[in-house]
N, C-alpha and C positions, 0 to 999 in steps of 0.2 A: 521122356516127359518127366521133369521134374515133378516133387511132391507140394500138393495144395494147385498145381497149372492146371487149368481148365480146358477140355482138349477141343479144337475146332477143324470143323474138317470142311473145307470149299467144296469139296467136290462132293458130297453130300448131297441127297435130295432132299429139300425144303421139308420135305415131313419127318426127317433121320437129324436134321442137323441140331444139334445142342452147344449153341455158342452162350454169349454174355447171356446172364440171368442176372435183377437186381435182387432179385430175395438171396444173394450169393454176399450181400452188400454188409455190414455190420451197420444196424440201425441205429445206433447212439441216440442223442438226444435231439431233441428239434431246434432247428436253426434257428437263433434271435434275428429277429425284422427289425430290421434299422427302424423305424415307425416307433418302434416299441423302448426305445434305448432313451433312458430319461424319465421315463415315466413312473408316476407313480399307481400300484397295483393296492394300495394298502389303504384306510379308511380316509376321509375327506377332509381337508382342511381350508376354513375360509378366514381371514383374520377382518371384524368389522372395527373400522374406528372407531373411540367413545368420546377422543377430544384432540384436537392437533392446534400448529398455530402455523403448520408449512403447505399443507395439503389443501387444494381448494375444496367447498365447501359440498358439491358435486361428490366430490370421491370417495367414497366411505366405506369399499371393500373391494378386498385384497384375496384373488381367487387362484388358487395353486392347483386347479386341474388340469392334469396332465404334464402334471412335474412334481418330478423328486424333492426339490431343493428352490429355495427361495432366498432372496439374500436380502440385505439391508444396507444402504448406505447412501452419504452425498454424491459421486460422482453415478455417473453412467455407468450400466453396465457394459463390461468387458466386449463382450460375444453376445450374441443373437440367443445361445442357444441356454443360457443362465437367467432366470427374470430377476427381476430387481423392483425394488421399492424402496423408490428416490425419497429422499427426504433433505431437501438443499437446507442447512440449518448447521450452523459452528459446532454444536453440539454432539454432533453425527458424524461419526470417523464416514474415512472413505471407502472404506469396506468395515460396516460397524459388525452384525450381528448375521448368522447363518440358519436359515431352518431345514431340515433334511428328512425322510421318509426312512424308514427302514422294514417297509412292507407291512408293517405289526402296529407300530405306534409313529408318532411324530417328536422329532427334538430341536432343541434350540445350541446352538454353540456362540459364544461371543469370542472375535475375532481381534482381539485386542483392543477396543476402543479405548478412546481416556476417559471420557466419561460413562461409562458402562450400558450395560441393561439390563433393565429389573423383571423381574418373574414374581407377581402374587398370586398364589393360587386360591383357587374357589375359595374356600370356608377361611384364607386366613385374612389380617389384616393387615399387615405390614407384607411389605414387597420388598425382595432377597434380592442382592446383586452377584449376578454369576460370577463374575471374577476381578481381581485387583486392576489398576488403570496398567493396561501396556500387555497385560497378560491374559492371554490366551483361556476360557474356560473350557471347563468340563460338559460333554452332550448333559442336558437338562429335559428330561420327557415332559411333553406337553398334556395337557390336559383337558377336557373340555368346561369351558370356561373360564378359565386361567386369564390372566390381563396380563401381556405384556407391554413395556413400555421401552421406547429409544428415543433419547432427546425429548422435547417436549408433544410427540405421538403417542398416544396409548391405543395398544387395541385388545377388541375382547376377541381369545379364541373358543372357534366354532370347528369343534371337530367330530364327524357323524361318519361310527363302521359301516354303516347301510350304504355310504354314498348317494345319498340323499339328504338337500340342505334345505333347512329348515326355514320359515316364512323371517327369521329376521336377517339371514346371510343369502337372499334369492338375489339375483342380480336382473336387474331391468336393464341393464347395457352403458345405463348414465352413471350408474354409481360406482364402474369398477374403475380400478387402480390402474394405470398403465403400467403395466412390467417389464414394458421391453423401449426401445430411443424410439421415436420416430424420425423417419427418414424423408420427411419431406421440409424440404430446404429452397429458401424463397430465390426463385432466379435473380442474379444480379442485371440491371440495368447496363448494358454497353450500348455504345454508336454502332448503326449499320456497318457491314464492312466497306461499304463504299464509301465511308468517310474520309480516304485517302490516305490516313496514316494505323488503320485498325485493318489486319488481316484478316480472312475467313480463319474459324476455327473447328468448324465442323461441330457448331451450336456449343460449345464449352465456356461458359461464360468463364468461369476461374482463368481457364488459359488464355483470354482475350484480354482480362484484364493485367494479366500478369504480362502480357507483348506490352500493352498498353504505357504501363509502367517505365518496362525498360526501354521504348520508343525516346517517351518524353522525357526519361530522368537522364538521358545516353547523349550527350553530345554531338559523337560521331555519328549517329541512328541518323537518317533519313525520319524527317518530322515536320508540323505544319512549324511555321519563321517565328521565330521567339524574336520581342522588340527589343532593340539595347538600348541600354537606357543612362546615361552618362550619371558619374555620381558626383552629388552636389555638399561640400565643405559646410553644411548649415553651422557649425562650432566656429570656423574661420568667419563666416560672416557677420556673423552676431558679435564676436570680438571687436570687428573693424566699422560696427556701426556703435556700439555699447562698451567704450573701453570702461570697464572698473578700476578700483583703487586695489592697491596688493594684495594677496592674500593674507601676509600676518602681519597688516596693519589693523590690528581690532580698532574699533569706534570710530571710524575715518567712513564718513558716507564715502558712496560711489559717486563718481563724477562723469555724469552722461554728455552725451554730444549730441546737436541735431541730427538726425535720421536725414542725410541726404536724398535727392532727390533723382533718382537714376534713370537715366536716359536710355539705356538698352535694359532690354529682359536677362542679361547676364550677370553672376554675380560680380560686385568688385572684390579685386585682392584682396587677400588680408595685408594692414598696415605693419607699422613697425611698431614696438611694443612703445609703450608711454606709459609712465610712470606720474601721476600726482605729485605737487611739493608737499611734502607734508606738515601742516600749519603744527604751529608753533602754540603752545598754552602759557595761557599766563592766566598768572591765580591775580582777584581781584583786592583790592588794598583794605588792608586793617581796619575793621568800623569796631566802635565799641559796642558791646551788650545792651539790647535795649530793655528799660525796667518793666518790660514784660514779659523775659527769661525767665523762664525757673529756675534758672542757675545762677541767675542777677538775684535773685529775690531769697534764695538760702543764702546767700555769702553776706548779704545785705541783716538779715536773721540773723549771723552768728556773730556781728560787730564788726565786719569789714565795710573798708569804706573805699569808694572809687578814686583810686591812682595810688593806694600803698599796696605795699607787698604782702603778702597771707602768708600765715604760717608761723614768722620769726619776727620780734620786735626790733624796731630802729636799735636800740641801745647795746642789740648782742653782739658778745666778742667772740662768737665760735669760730668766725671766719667762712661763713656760709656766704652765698650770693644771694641776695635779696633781687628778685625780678620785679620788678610793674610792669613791664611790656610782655603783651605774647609771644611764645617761641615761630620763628619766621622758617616756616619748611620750603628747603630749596630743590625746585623742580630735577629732577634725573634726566640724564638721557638715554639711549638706547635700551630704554623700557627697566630701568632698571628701581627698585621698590626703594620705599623711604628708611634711611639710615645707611643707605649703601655708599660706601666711603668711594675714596678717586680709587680707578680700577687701578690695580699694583702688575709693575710687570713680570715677566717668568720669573726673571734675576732675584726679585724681591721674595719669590714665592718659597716655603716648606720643602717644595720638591728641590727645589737648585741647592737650594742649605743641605738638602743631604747627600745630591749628588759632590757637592766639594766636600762635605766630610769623609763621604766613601772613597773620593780619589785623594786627601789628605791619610787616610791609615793604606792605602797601596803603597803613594809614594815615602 
């Protein structure tokens, strides 16, 4: 028998026999109870709201018994087993600000938000931001009655070593904070399964909807008759009742046709395209200024008189042209603006003049 084996003997009689003993056992320490993991052992903390503008009006404390750790932010929390205190507001990272126990006292950690969280303690006035935007702070011990504030929530902390809370952090049941998602989630609406095209799902609505989907959105799927429906040219029709004038004929009305009169419920063809003539302008003939111009009645002012020429006397020899009649502006074609000379062909043009001087220095 080796040394420290404990010796056992079968064939012993019941009052001789010296087998297992637990006082044989090394006592160590006592085992942690799952129960107990998470929790906090150390003094109390309740955080009362003094003003928010996210929280309803109902909610006004925020109760951490029987937890270490408290978080703060817009989204949901993570897991079950972390509470949280939502705050849906831009201002509010998604995981903004930390509060955690350490059996003695209570702290604050910010978790990087951008726009921070402030800490005024009791007796001061002004209120400290733990850390720069994006960065991480330093634990911050809490205090009793200290104002913390995240986004536009402020709350006053209430925190009592007796573990007993005082008449303004008591909870009547209506005032607390929810810390953790609720899980109830409103049943969606389907068709019986005997509707012919929705299978049993064994009450899952999600999953019935989602057959649902791929039934109807699925071609090949077996489904109630979807109608066909022939597609109707409404652009061709309209054409072949309402021909218009060109598109870049500016100021040329359109030119409508009667709306026939159709004898079946089907559309007619489209026609053949048709083009308007395009009318012709003519400017109206020369009248003279009547003597209620203002333009008659200065020229008239300055010594001119009707049917000579302004400007230069009968008797000068400069060799100017003396006009009496007005200058006669000759209509353009193909849209072309006033002074524009007869169109000149390539041959005529800059470009040709210098392709023959470049082929005159080759040759």
């Amino acid at each position: 028998m080796e040394a420290g084996e404990i010796a056992e003997s079968r064939s012993a009689s019941p009052a001789d026999y010296q087998g297992y003993d637990q006082g044989y056992e090394w006592p160590g320490e006592e085992p942690v109870k799952a129960s107990d993991v998470g929790q906090s052992t150390g003094p109390l903390l309740r955080l009362l709201v003094l003003r928010t503008s996210v929280l309803p009006a109902k909610q006004t404390l925020a109760i951490t018994d029987g937890y270490a750790e408290l978080q703060f932010g817009r989204d949901i929390a993570s897991s079950q087993d972390s509470p949280r205190v939502r705050l849906k507001e831009m201002e509010v990272s998604k995981f903004h600000a930390t509060v955690y126990s350490d059996h003695d006292s209570w702290h604050i950690v910010d978790m990087g938000s951008k726009h921070g969280t402030f800490l005024q303690p009791q007796f001061s006035t002004t209120a400290v931001r733990l850390s720069s935007p994006r960065i991480a702070s330093l634990p911050r011990c809490l205090n009793h009655l200290d104002t913390l504030t995240i986004g536009s929530t402020t709350f006053l902390v209430h925190i009592h070593p007796e573990r007993a809370p005082c008449d303004d952090c008591c909870s009547t049941f209506e005032n607390e904070i929810p810390l953790f998602a609720s899980n109830k989630r409103k049943a969606a609406k389907v068709p019986e399964p005997d509707a012919g095209y929705l299978p049993a799902t064994s009450g899952d609505p999600k999953k019935a909807l989602t057959l649902l989907k791929q039934r109807l959105l699925t071609s090949s799927s077996p489904g109630p008759a979807r109608s066909e429906t022939s597609y109707t040219d409404r652009s061709a029709r309209r054409r072949s009742l309402y021909p218009a004038s060109r598109l870049d004929a500016p100021g040329i009305a359109p030119v409508f046709r009667p709306e026939p009169v159709a004898s079946t419920s089907q559309s007619p063809p489209p026609s053949a395209s048709w083009n308007p003539p395009i009318p012709v302008t003519v400017s109206q003939p020369p009248t003279p200024l009547p003597t209620t111009n203002i333009g008659h009645r200065l020229l008239l002012a300055q010594g001119w008189t009707p049917g000579s020429s302004l400007g230069t006397s009968e008797d000068s020899d400069e060799g100017r042209i003396r006009l009496t009649a007005p200058l006669e502006v000759a209509s353009t074609s193909q849209r072309a603006g006033i002074g524009m000379g007869k169109a000149t062909t390539p041959s005529d043009g800059w470009r040709e003049d210098g392709r023959q001087r470049r082929w005159g220095e080759l040759t």
